[in-house]
N, C-alpha and C positions, 0 to 999 in steps of 0.2 A: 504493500500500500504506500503509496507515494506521497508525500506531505504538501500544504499549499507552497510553501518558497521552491519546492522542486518543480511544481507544474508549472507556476507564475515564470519559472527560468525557463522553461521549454517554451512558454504560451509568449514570452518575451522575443525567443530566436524565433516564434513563428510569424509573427508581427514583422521582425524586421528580417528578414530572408525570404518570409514567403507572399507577404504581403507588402513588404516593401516602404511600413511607414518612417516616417521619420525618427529620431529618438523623443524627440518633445512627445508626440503622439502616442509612443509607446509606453512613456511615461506617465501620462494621464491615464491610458488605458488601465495601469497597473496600479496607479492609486483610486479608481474606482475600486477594486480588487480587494486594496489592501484594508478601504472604509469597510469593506463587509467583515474582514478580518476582529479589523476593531472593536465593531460590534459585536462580535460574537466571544473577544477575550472580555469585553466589559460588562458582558453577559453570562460568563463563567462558564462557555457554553464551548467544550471541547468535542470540536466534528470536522471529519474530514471533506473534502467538497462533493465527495460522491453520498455526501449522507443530507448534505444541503436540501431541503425540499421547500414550497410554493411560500406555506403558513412563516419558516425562516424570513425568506426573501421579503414578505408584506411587513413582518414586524420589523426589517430592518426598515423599511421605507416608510414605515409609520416612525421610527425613533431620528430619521433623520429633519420626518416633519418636525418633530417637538425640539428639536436642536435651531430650528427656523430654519431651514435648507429652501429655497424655493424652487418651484414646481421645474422650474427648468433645467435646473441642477441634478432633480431628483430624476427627471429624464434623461438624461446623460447621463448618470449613475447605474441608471436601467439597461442602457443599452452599452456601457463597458462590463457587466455584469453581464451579461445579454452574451456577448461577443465570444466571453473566457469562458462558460460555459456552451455555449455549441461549439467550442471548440475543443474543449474536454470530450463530448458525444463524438466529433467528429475523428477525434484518436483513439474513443473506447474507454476513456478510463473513466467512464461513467454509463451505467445504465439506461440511464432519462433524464431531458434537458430540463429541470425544475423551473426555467425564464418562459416555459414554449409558452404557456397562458397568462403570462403578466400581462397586466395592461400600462401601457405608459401614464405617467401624473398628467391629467388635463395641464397644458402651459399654458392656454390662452394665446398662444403663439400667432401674430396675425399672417392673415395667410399671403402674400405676394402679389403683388396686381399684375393682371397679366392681359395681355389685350388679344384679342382674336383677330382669326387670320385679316377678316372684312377691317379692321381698323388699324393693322400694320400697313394696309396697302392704303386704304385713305390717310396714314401718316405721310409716308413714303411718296405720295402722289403729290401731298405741297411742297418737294423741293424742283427748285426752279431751276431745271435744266438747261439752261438758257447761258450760264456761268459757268465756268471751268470748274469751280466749287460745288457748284451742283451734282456733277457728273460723280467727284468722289463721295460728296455726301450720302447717294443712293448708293453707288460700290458697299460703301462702309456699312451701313445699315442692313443691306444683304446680307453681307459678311456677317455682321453682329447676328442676323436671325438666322441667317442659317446651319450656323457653326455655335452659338450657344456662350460667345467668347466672354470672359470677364471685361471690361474696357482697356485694363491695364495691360491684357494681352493684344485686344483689338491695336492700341495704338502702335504696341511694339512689332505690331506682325511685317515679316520682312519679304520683300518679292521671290529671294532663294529660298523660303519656307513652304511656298507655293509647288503643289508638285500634281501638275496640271494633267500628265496623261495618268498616274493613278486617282485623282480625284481625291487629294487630300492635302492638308494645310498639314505644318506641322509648328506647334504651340508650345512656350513652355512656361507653364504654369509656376504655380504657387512650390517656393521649395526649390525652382528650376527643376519641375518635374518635367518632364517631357510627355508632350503624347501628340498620337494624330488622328487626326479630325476629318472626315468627310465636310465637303464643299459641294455646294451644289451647283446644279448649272447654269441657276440663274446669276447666282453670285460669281460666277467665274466669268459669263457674261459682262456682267454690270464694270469688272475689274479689266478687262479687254478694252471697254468703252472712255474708261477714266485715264488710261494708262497714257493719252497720246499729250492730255492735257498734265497728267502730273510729272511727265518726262519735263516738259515746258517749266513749270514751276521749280521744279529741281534746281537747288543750289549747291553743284558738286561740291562746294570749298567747306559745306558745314558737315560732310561726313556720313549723310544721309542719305546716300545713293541707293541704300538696299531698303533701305525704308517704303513699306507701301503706302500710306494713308499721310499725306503732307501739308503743312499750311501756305498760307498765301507765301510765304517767305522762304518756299523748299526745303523747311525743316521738320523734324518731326509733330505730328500735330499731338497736342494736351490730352490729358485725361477730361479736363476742366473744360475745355473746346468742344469736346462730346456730349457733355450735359448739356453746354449749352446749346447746340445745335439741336439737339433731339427735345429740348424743353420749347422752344422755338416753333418747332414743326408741330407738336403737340397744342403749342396755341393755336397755330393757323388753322390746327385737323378740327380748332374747339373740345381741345377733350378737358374733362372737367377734372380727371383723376392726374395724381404728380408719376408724369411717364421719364423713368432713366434709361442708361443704356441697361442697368441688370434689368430693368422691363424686360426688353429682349433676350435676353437669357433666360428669366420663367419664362415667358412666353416659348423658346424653344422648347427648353425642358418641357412644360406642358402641353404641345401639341402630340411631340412624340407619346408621352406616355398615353395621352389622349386616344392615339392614334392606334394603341398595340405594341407600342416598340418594349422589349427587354428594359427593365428598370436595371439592371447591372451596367445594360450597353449604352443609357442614358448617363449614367454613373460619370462611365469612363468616357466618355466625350466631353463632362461638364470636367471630369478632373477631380471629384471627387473622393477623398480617403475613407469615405466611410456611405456607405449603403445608406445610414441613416438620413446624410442631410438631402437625401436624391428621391427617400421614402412621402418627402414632404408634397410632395406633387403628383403624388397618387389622392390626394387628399381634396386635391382639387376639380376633378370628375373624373368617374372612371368609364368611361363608357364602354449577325452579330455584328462584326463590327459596324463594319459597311454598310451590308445589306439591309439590316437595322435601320438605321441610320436612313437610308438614302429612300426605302422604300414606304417608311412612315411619315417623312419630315413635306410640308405642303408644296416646300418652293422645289421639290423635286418633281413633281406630277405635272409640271408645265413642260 
């Protein structure tokens, strides 16, 4: 029988070897881990984790209410608790996953405003084509919806990231994670279109030559520049709700899952480390990589 610090050491190499997270995350994960610990030595309560079951797991989440933990906490408690137990099942060293019927703490969590397909294209339709600016504007916003991008990656994405006859972008996220991302047609479209006008703008002397998305000045264009453009367009479209670029990112995330697509393969397009924060958008109606990807996403069906 193997002790919590022996499993927590293997549940630790499994995180970062096979999951790949980073040490911070692994970290956290393990001190969700180590509060259940806690609780059960100031409980006088000596059990191993295969003896752990449901009634345990509620009184500890009832004692961490009475310690004032809030509901948000207590749900991220749930789900690193969550995580080290099916992962126990998934090695055998446990019989049954005592988390499979918890229920998460209501957070009150608001849920993402997310705009549908009919009012991404009446956004998109008031910018003024007419401008050299215009041209990237729409590029960029394709981009952002159909690739799902954080901003911070949108504005860094570079033209050698582009990788045109497989039909994927390559991104690198949060951590300098790297991943790649299907692009869709329309959006490769929209970047063909802009490309003659942002050669023109290019200011080779500032370094910015692989830069896709550029301002009047041929440098890289803001994160701050994004908001405001898309805050912008959102008044002209009259929309009454505060629309950013992560709009477009729920809004990606939510059409696929909408759509049928693999919540794992949503996951790993948005770049996220954990199943949980990707679970949020199932929550919004429910009605592999690529294929996924390319065959549920709307601006693909044009």
């Amino acid at each position: 029988m193997e002790t919590w610090e022996e499993l927590i050491a293997e549940y630790r190499s499994f995180l970062k070897l096979e999951k790949g997270l980073s040490e911070n995350s692994v970290e956290a994960y393990e001190n969700d881990i180590r509060k259940l610990m806690q609780f059960l030595d100031m409980k006088g309560i000596v059990m191993p984790p295969e003896r752990v079951d449901k009634a345990i797991l509620h009184e500890f989440l009832g004692w961490t209410g009475e310690l004032g933990v809030n509901t948000r906490t207590q749900s991220r408690l749930v789900s690193g608790i969550r995580s080290f137990f099916r992962y126990l099942l998934l090695e055998e060293r446990i019989p049954a996953d005592p988390t499979q019927s918890m229920e998460m703490p209501r957070t009150g969590r608001k849920l993402p405003e997310v705009l549908s397909i009919e009012e991404i294209d009446r956004l998109i339709s008031k910018i003024d084509l007419s401008n050299p600016l215009g041209r990237r504007n729409k590029a960029m916003l394709e981009v952002l919806y159909s690739c799902g991008l954080r901003v911070s990656e949108l504005v860094g994405l570079k033209i050698s990231d582009i990788y045109r006859d497989e039909g994927y972008i390559r991104i690198i996220g949060k951590g300098d994670k790297e991943r790649l991302v299907p692009v869709s047609h329309t959006a490769l479209r929209e970047i063909d279109q802009y490309m003659p006008d942002r050669n023109a703008m290019l200011d080779n002397d500032m370094g910015h030559s692989d830069i896709l998305f550029l301002n009047r000045r041929g440098r890289q264009l803001t994160r701050v520049m994004v908001f405001t453009i898309i805050r912008q367009l959102a008044e002209r479209a009259g929309f009454k709700k505060k629309i950013s670029p992560h709009t477009f990112r729920h809004s990606f995330a939510t059409h696929l899952v909408n759509g049928g697509a693999d919540l794992r393969a949503v996951q790993e397009m948005l770049g996220h480390e954990s199943i949980v924060t990707t679970e949020i958008y199932t929550h919004l109606d429910r009605e592999y990589l690529r294929e996924t990807i390319i065959s549920h996403h709307p601006r693909s069906r044009r």
